[in-house]
C-alpha positions as CSV (number, residue, x, y, z in Angstrom):
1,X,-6.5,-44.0,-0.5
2,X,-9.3,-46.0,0.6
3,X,-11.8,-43.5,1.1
4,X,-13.3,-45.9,4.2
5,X,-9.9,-44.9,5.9
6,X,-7.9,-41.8,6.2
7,X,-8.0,-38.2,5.8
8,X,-10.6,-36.4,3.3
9,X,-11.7,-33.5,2.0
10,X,-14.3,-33.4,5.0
11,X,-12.1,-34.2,7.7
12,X,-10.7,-37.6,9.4
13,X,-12.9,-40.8,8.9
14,X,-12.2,-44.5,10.8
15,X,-13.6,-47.9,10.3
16,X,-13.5,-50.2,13.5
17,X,-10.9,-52.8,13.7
18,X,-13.2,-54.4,16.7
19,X,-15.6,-54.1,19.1
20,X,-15.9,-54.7,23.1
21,X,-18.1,-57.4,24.5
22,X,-18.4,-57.3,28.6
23,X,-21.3,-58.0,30.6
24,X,-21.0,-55.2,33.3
25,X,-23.3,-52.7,33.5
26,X,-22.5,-49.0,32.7
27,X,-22.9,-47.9,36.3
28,X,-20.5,-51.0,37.2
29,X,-18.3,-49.8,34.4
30,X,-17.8,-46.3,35.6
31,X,-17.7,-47.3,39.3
32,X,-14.7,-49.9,39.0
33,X,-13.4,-49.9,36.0
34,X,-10.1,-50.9,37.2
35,X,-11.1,-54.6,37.8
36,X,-14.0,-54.6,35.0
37,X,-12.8,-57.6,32.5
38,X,-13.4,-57.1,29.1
39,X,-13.2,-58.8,25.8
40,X,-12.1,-57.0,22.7
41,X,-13.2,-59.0,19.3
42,X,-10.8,-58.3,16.4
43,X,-12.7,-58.6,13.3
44,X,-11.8,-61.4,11.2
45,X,-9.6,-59.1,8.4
46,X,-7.4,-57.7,11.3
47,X,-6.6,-60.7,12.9
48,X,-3.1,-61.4,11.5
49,X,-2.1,-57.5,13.2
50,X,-3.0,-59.2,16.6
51,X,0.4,-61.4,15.9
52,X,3.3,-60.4,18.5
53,X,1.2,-59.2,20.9
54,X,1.0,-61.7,23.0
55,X,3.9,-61.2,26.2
56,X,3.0,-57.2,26.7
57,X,1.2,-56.6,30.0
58,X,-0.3,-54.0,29.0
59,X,-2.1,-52.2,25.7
60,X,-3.2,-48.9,24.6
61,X,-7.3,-49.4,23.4
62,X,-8.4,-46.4,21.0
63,X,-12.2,-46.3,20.9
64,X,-14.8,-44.1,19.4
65,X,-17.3,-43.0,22.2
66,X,-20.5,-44.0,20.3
67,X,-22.4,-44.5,22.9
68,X,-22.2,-40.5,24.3
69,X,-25.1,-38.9,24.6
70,X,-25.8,-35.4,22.0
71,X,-24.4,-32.9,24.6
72,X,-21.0,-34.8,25.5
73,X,-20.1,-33.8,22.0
74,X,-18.4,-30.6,21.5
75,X,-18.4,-29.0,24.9
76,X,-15.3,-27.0,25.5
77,X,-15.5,-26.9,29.4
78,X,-17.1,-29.0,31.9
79,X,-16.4,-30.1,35.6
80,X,-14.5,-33.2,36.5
81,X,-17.9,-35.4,37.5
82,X,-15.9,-38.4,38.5
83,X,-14.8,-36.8,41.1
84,X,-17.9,-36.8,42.8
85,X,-18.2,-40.4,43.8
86,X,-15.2,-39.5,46.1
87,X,-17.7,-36.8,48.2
88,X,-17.1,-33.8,46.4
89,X,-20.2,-31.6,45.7
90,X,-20.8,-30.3,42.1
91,X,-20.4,-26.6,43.6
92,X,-16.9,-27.6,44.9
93,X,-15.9,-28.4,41.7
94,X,-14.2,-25.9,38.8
95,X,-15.0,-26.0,35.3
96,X,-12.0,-25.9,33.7
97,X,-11.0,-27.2,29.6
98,X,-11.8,-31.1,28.9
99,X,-8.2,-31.1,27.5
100,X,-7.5,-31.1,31.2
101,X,-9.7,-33.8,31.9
102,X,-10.1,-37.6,31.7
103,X,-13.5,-37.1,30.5
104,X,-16.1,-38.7,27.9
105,X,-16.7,-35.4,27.3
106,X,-14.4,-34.0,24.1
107,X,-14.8,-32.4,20.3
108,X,-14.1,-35.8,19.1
109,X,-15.6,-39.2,20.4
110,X,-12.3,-40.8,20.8
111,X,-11.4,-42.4,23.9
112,X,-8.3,-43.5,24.9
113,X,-7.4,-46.8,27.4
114,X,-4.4,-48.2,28.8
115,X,-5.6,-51.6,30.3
116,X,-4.1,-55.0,30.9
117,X,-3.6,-57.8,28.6
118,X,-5.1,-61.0,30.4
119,X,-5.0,-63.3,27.3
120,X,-5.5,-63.9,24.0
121,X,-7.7,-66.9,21.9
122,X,-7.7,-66.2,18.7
123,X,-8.8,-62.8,17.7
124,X,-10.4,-62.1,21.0
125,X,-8.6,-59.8,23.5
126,X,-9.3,-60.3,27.3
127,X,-8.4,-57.2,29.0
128,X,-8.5,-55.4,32.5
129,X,-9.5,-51.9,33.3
130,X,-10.8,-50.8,30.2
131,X,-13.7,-48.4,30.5
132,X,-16.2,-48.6,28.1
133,X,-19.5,-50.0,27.6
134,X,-20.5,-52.8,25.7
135,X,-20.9,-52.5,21.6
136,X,-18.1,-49.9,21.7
137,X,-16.2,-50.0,18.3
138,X,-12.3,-50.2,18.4
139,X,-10.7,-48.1,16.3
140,X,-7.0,-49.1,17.4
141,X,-4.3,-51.4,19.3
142,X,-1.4,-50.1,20.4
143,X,1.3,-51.9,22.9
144,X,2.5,-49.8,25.7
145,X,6.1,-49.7,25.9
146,X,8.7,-49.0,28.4
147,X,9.2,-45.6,26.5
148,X,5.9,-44.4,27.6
149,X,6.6,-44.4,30.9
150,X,7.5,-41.3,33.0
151,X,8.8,-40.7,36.6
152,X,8.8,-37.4,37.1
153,X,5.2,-35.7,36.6
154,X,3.3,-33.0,38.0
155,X,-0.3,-32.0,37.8
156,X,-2.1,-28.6,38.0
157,X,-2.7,-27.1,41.8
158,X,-6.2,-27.2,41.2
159,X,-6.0,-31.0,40.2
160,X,-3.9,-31.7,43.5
161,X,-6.3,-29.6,46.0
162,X,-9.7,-31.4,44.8
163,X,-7.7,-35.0,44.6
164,X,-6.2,-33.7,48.5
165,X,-10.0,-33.1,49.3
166,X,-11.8,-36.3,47.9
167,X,-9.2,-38.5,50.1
168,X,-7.9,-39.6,47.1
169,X,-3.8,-38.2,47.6
């Protein structure tokens, strides 16, 4: 096994297949990230996977969160902060497990995107709605398929009260 790749003795271990250029700022980022446009460079030994992607409207972007800072790492619990630029007040919000979250926050710096496919030139990726900064390595590509999609979902009261609160539902 390549011992830059895979599973070891000490755990999991991943090189980058890429990295994300954009020139929005990381308040901009976490403010729209919907709209934020973003290229994803494919480095030159990975270009050939990039082949056949072309035609899906949409991609799964698998990142490691290098740019976290010390105390993002590891915590457990936390309150969902993003819900604060909707009104809420820190004291309104819960703490509850980041597993129940769409946070930063997490025991592993892996962050997960589903954004849209704009284009491709090359080995470069433009893409739509992905949320991270600048300089963030790309550890993975995936397509999103119509499999993935589900109709019938339901989230947690407490999820559904704050969302209710903030407007947002």
């Amino acid at each position: 096994m390549n011992p830059k790749r895979g599973a070891t003795r000490d755990g999991f271990r991943a090189a980058p297949i890429g990295v994300v250029h954009t020139r929005e700022t990381r308040d901009a980022i976490k403010e729209k990230r919907a709209s934020i446009v973003s290229e994803i460079e494919v480095f030159p030994e990975f270009e050939e996977a990039l082949d056949g992607v072309e035609g899906f409207s949409h991609i799964f972007v698998i990142s490691h969160l290098n740019q976290l800072r010390p105390e993002q790492i590891g915590p457990l619990k936390v309150k969902p902060k993003a819900l604060l630029r909707y009104g809420l007040k820190l004291e309104e919000l819960p703490t509850v497990g980041v597993f129940a979250l769409d946070s930063p926050t997490r025991p592993n710096p892996i962050g997960l995107s589903l954004v849209s496919l704009v284009g491709r030139k090359g080995r470069t990726l433009t893409v739509r709605g992905l949320d991270v900064f600048d300089g963030t390595p790309v550890l993975d590509i995936k397509p999103y398929e119509s499999g993935y999609r589900t109709e019938a979902y339901s989230v947690p009261e407490w999820h559904a009260a704050l969302l209710r609160k903030a407007g947002r539902v």
